[in-house]
C-alpha positions in Angstrom: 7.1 90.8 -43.4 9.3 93.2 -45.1 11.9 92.4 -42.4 11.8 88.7 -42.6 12.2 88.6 -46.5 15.4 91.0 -45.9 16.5 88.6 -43.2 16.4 85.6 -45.1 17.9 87.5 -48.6 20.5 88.5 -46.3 21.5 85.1 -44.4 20.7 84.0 -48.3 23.8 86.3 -49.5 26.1 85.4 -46.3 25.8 81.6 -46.8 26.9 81.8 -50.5 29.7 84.2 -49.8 30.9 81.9 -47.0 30.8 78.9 -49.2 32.5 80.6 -52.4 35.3 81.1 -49.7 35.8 78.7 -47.8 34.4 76.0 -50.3 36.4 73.5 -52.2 36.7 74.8 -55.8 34.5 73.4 -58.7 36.3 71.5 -60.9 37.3 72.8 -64.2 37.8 70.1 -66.8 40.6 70.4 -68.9 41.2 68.8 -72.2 45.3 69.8 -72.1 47.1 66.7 -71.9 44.7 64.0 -71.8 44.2 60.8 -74.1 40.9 62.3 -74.8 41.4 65.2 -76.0 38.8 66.1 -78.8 41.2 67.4 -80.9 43.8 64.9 -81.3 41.8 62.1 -81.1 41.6 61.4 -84.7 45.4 61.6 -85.0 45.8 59.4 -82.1 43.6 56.9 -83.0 45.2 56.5 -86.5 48.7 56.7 -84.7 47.3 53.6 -82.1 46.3 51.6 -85.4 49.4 52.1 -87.1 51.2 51.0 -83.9 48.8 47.7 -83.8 49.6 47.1 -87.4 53.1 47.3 -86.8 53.2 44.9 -83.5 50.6 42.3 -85.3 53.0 42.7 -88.1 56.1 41.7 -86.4 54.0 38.3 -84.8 53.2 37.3 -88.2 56.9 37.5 -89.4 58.5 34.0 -89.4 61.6 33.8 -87.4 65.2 33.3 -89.4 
């Protein structure tokens, strides 16, 4: 008994270490450079309304 539990702790350890190598990576998520990024998103969001108000400003001007 004591050899089968070592057997299968063993194959166990071998099949983890083969797929940490050989695996593909886990992905990381990253927050650099994204349009979510936690925090800029108040500053963005209050630079995308002042852009709106500026376009919706310009739509409402009459033309000379």
């Amino acid at each position: 008994m004591k050899r089968l539990l070592l057997g299968f702790g063993l194959a166990a350890g071998f099949a983890y270490a083969v797929r940490e190598l050989f695996g593909t990576p886990q992905p990381h998520p990253s927050w650099d450079e994204t349009d979510n990024d936690p925090e800029d998103l108040s500053q963005d969001l209050a630079q995308r309304a002042r852009e709106a108000e500026g376009a919706q400003a310009e739509e409402e001007a009459p033309a000379a």
